[in-house]
N, C-alpha and C positions, 0 to 999 in steps of 0.2 A: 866207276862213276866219274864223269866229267868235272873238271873244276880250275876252273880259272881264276886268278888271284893278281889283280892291279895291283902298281905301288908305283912311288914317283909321282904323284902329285902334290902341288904348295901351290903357293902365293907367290908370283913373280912379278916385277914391274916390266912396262913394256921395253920390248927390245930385250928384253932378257929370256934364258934354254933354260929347258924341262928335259928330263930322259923318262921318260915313264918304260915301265915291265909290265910282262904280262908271263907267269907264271903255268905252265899247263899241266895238269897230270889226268890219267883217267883216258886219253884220246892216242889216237895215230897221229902224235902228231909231224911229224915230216910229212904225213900225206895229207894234210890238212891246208886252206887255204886259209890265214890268218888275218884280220882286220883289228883296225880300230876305229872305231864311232864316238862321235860325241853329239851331246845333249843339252843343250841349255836351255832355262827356266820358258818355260812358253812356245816352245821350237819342239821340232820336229826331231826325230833322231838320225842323226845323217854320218854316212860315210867317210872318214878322213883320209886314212889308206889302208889299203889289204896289199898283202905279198903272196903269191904261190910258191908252192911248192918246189917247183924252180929259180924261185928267183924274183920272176917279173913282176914288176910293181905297179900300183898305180893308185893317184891322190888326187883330192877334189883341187880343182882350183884353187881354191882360195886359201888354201898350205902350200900349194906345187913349190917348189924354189927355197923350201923353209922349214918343213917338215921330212926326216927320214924313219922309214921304216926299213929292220931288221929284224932277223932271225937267226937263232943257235940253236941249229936241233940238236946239239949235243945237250944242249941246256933245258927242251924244249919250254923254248923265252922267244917271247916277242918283242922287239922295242919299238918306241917314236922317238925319237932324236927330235926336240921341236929349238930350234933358233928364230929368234927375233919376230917373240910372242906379240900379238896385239889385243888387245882387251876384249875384241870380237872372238877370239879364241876362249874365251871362259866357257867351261862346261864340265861338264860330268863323264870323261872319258872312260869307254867300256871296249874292252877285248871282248874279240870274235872268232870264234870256231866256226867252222864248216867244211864237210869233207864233202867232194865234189861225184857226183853219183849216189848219192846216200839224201837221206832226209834228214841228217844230224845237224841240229846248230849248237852251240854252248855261247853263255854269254859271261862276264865275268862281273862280280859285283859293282864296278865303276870306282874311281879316281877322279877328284874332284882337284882342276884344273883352274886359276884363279890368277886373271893379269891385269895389276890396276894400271892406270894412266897416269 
C-alpha cells in the first residue's frame, strides 16, 4: 500500500527557507517520477517541481532560481529546499508519486506552508 507522508512545514516570514520531506514507502520508488504541488485557498492545484528518476528536474516559474528539489533513494525522501519565501507561496504542499508507464499516482496528505509579510 502507497503512502506518502509530508513534514517541514511552519510559518515563516518573507525572505525566509523551509526544507519540507516527503517520506515514501509502499512504491518503486527510484523508478518513480517524484513532485510537489501546492494548493492555495481558492487556486487551483499546480505543479511546483517534480525530479525523475535520473535526476532531471523541473519547476514552475515562479520558484525557478528559489526553490530546490531533491532526492535520496536510499532514504526513499523527497525534498524542496525552498529560500526566499514570498507570501504568494503559502499553500498546502502535497507530494507526488507517479511511475511513468503505469496508471499509478499517490498523493501525500499535504504540509501546510505559511509566509507572512
Amino acid at each position: 500500500q502507497a503512502q506518502l507522508v509530508e513534514s517541514g512545514g511552519g510559518l515563516v516570514q518573507a525572505g525566509g527557507s523551509l526544507r519540507l520531506s516527503c517520506a515514501a514507502s509502499g512504491i518503486s520508488f527510484s523508478r518513480n517520477v517524484m513532485g510537489w504541488y501546492r494548493q492555495a485557498p481558492g487556486k487551483q492545484r499546480e505543479l511546483v517541481a517534480s525530479i525523475m528518476s535520473g535526476g532531471t528536474t523541473n519547476y514552475a516559474d515562479s520558484v525557478k532560481g528559489r526553490f530546490t528539489i531533491s532526492r535520496d533513494n536510499a532514504k526513499n525522501t523527497v525534498y524542496l529546499q525552498m529560500h526566499s519565501l514570498k507570501p504568494e507561496d503559502t499553500a498546502v504542499y502535497y507530494c507526488n508519486a507517479r511511475l511513468p508507464g503505469f496508471s499509478f499516482t499517490s498523493w501525500g496528505q499535504g504540509t501546510q506552508v505559511t509566509v507572512s509579510s
